[in-house]
C-alpha positions in Angstrom: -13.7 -15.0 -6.3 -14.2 -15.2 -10.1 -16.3 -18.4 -11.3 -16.0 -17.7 -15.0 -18.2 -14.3 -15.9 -16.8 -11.8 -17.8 -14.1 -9.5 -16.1 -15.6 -6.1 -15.9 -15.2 -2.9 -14.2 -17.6 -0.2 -13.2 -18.0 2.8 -12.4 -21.4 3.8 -10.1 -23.4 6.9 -9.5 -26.0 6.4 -7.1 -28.6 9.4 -6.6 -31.6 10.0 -4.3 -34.1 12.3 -5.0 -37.7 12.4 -3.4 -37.6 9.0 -2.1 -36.5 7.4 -5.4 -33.2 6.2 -5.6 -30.9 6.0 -9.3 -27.9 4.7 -10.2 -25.8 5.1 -13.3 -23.3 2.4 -14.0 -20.6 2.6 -16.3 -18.9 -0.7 -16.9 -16.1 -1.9 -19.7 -13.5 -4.6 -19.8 -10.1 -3.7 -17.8 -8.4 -3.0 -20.9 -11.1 -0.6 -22.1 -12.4 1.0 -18.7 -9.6 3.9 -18.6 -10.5 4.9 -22.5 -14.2 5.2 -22.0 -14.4 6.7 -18.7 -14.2 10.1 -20.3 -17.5 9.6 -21.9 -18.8 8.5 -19.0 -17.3 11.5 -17.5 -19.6 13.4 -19.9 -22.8 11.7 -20.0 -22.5 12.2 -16.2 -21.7 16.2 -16.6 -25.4 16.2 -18.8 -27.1 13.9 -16.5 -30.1 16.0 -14.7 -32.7 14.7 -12.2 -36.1 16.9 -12.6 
């Protein structure tokens, strides 16, 4: 049910590692979301939990 926010979509990651739980979230407005999910595509490639 939208109230008025901002329209957004998002892309999540969620990761667990040793108890600790991490989430990457990748959000942009409907008309921009397709664009900029290949940078999020990469900054996810890179993305390394130690």
């Amino acid at each position: 049910r939208f109230w008025g926010e901002p329209l957004i979509q998002q892309r999540d990651l969620w990761a667990e590692r040793d108890g600790q739980v991490y989430v990457v979230s990748c959000r942009a407005s409907p008309s921009g979301f397709d664009g900029l999910m290949p940078l999020c595509d990469q900054i996810l490639a890179g993305l390394t939990l130690r």
